[in-house]
N, C-alpha and C positions, 0 to 999 in steps of 0.2 A: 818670462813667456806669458801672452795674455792667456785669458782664458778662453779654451776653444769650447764651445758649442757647435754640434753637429745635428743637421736634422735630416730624416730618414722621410723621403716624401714631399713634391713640388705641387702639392694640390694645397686648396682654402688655406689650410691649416699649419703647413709647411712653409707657404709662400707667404703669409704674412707673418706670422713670427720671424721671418729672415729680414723683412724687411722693417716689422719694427724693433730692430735691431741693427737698426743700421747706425745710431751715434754712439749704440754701448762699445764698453770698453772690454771685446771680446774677439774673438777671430771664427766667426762661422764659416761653416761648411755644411752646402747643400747636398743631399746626394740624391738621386735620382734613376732609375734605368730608362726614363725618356726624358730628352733636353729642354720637353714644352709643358708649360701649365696648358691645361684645357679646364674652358667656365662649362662645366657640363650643366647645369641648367639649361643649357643649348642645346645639347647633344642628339634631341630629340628632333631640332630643325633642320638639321645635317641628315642625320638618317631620310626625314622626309625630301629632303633636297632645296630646302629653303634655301641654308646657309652652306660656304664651302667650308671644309675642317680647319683650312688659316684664317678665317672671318673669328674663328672662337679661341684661338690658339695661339699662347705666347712663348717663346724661346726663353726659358729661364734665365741663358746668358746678359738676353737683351732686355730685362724686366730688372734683372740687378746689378748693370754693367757700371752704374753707377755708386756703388757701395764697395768704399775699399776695403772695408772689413767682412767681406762678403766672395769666397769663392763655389764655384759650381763642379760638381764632379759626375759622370754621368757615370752609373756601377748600380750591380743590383746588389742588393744586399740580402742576405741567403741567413746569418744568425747575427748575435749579439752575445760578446763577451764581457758579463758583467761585473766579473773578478778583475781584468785587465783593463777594464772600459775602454773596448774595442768595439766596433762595427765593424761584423766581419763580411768581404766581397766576394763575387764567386771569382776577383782574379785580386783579391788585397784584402787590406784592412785599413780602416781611418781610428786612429785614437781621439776621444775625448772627455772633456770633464763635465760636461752636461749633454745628456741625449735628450732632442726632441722625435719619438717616433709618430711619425702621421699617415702612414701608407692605406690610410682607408680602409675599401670594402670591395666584395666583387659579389655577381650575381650567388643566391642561392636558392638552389631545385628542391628544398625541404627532403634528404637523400634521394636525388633523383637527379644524379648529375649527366647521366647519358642523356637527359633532358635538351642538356645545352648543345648542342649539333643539331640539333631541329629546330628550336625556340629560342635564337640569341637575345639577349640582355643587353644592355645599354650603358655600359659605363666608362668606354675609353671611346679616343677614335674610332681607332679598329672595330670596336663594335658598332658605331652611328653608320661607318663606309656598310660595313657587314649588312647591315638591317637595310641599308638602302637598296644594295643589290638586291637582293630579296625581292623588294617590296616591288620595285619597278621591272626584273626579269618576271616577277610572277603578271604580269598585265605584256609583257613580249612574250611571254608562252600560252596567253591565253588569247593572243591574237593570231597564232597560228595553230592553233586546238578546234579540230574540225568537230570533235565531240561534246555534242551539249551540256553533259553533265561534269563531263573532266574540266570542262571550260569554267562552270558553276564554283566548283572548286577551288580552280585556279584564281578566282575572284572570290574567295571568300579568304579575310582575312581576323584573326584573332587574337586579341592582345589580353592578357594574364593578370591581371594587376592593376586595379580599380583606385591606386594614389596619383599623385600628379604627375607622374610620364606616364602612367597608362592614359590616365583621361586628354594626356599634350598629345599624346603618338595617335589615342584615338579621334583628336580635332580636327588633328594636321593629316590624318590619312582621308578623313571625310572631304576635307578641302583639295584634295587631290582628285580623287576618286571623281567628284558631282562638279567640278571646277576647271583646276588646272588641267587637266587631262581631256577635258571634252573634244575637244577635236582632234586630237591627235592621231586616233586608232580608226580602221576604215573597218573593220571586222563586228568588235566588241565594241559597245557602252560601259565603259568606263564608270559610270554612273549607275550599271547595275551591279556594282562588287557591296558585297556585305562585309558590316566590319560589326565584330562583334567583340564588346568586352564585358570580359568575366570578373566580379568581384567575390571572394568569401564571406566578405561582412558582410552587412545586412542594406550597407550603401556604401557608393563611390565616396572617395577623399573623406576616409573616417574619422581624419584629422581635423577637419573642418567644421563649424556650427552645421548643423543639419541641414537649417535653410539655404547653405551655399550649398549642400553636395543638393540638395535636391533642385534646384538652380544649375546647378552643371549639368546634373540627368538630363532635364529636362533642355539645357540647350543642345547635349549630343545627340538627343532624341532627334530633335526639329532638323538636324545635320541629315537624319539615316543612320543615325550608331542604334544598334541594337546594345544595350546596358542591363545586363544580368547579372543580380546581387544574392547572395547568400548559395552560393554555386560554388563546389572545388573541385579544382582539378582532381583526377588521379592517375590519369597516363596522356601523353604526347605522343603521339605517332608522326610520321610524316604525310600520312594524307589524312591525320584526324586529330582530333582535341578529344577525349571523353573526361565526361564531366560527370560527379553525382550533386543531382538536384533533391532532397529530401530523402528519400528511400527509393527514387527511378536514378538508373544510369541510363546516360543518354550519347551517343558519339556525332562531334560535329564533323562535317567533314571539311578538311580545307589544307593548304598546302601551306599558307603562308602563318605559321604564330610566332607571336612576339612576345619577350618574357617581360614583364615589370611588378612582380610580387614579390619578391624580399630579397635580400644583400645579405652578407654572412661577411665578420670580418678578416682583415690579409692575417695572414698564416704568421706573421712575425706578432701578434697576440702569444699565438700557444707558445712562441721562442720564450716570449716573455714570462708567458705562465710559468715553463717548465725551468726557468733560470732562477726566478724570483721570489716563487711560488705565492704572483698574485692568482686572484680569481680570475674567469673567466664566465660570462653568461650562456646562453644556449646560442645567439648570436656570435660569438667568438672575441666577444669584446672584455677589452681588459678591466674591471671594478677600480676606478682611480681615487684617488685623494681627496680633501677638499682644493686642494692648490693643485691639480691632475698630476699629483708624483704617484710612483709606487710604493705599494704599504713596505716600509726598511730600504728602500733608496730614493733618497731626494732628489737624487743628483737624474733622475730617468721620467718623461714626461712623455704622458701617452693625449694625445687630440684628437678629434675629430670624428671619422667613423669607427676608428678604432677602440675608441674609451666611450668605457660607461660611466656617467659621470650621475650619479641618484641624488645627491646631496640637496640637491633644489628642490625638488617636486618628488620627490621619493620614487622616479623613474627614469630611465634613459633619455635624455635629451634627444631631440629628434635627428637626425643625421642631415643636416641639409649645409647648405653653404653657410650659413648665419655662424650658427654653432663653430663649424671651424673655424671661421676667421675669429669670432672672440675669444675661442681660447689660443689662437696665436697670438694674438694680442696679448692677451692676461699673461699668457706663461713667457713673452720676451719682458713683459715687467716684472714680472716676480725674480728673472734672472737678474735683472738691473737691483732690485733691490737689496738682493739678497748679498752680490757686492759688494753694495754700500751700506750692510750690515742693517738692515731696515725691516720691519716684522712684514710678512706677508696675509693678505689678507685672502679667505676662499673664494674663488671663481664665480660672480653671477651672469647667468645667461639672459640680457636684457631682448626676449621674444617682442621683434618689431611686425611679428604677421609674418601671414603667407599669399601666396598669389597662383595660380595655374591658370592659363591661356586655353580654353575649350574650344576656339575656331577662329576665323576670320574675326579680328573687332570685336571678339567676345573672350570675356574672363571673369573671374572670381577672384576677391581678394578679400584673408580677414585681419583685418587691421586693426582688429583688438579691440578700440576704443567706436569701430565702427566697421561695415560691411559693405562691399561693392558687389556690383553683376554687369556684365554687359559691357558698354565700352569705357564706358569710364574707368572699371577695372581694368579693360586693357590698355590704358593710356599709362594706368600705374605699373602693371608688370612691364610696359616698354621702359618708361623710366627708368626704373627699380634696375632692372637688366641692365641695361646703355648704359648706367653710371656704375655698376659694378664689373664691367668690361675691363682687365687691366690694361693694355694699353689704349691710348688717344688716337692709334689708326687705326686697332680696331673697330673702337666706337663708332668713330665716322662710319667704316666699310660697312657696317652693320647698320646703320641709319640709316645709309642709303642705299644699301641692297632691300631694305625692309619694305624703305616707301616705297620700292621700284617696283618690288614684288606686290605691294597692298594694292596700288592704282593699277598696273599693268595686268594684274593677278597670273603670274607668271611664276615659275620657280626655275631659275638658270639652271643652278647644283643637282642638276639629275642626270650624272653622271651614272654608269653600271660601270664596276671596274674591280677586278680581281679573276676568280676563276668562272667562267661565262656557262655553267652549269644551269642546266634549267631544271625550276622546280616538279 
């Protein structure tokens, strides 16, 4: 019997490790409880109505229908038997002799989970469709709001989280708002919604060299973004945001918030902790190996947002698409080697940059050996994007929905669709 490898999670991390493994001499299995990879790097131009959700979205099936050592199982996976090396399902179980777990991350309200029914987050489909209805019933409700202040409200919008989906959600709503929308509403100006984003640090994208967040400021400024740094949240209501600013609290008022200040990791972390008893950080992330096994089983490999991996920088590598795809990578070669009975070497994370898109034809990108702003940065995050796109019809569909939407300045995908509740 060859050896089976199974991995838990169709995102970065999951998807590439299955696929470089596609000549070893193994029998993997994917599991999944949805049948599509989503490039969330996107997810933010879907919500805004850029892009539609199959522009960003691939059918696992159809992504590895070509690998016969490669099958697809759609099942959620609820624990892990690490005595039986089982993946257990909530309707089965899958055996194997090497577990890859990759199932990410989801929002977290820093304990303040009633948060999330007022201020959704951004991490699946479901949440981009989500945020969009939102974003667009709250401008259909404030075109029929004969009252000027409820009206004020209803166009005041507020995003949480000053890293790069805050500052992409805050670009792409400006672009909406002063642009796409101008003409469409016979009531309101569209053009006078505020959009206001709130950072805790002391600047947006804290990640970044200084001069590119203060470079971003200042191009969300030139938009109409109002950018407030060293500001925390500490309650969410559904007609307010209150925020404390030094020693004054202050309540904003507005109907529409959007979350993008911190991820906590999936819940099959703690499975792990309590079966293994590896670590876990405040984050929920598993402390992995140098090779991302578990400390006393080799045979279990944690990726992506799930693992914290210090070894490099004496910190948590950053959770973005990079990171997971290399260590899917690394960790289907360490399987191959370690068949062929060959020493494995520990995991390095080769940081190629970052890039965030702040509006129309403008972005920021640090690319380590050098720094962009403006358009040429966003000629690089299209790039960058378009060629990390898994499939070839996506790319296309995305290329030219991009340029139709850039000349035409148009955005199709502004669709409202689920429960028609107004805000």
């Amino acid at each position: 019997m060859a050896h089976r490898v199974v991995i838990i999670g169709g995102g970065f991390g999951g998807l590439y490790a299955a696929q470089s493994l596609k000549n070893a001499p193994v029998e993997v299995t994917l599991l999944d409880q949805r049948n599509f990879h989503v490039f969330q790097p996107l997810l933010y131009q879907v919500a805004t109505g850029w892009l539609s959700p199959a522009n960003i979205a691939s059918t696992l099936r159809a992504v590895l229908k070509r690998q016969q050592n490669t099958r697809v199982l759609l099942g959620q996976a609820i624990d892990i038997d690490i005595g039986a090396r089982q993946v257990i399902l909530s309707d089965g179980s899958v055996p194997y002799d090497t577990l890859i777990v990759a199932t990410g991350s989801r929002h977290h309200y820093f304990g303040h989970d009633n948060w999330e029914a007022i201020a959704p987050g951004l991490k699946t489909i479901e949440d981009a469709i989500e945020m969009r209805r939102r974003i667009f019933l709250a401008f259909e409700a404030a075109e029929k709001e004969p009252d000027a202040g409820k009206r004020k409200s209803l166009l005041n919008f507020v995003i949480v989280g000053g890293g790069p989906t805050g500052v992409e959600l805050a670009g792409a709503l400006a672009e909406i708002t002063r642009d796409i929308l101008r003409n469409d509403f016979r009531t309101i100006d569209p053009a006078s919604a505020e959009i206001l984003l709130l950072e805790a640090a002391d600047r947006i994208l804290p990640t970044y060299p200084p001069a590119l967040s203060a470079k971003a400021a200042s191009f969300l400024i030139k938009e109409g973004v109002t950018v407030r740094t060293g500001v925390t949240v500490t309650d969410i209501r559904r007609d307010c945001v209150v925020v404390q600013d030094g020693q004054r609290n202050e309540e904003i008022p507005c109907r529409t918030t959007l979350w993008a200040a911190g991820v906590k990791a999936s819940f099959l972390g703690k499975v792990l902790a309590d079966a293994t008893g590896a670590k876990l950080d405040r984050a929920g992330r598993v402390l992995v190996e140098p090779d991302m096994t578990l400390p006393s089983h080799p045979e279990v490999f944690v990726i992506g947002d799930l693992a914290n991996y210090p070894h490099q920088t004496g910190s948590p590598l950053p959770g973005v698409a990079q990171v997971a795809i290399q260590e899917g990578e690394y960790v289907a070669e360490v399987i191959r080697e370690r068949l062929e009975g060959k020493a494995v070497t520990p995991f390095h994370y080769r940081d190629r940059g970052q890039l965030a898109i702040v509006g129309r034809g403008t972005a920021v990108a640090d690319l380590k050996r050098f720094h962009l702003s403006g358009f040429f940065a966003w000629l690089a995050w299209l790039f960058v994007h378009i060629v990390n796109l898994i499939e070839f019809e996506n790319k296309l569909l995305v290329l030219i929905q991009w340029g139709w939407a850039y000349f035409r300045r148009n955005r199709a995908a502004r669709l409202i669709t689920g429960e028609h509740r107004m805000p």
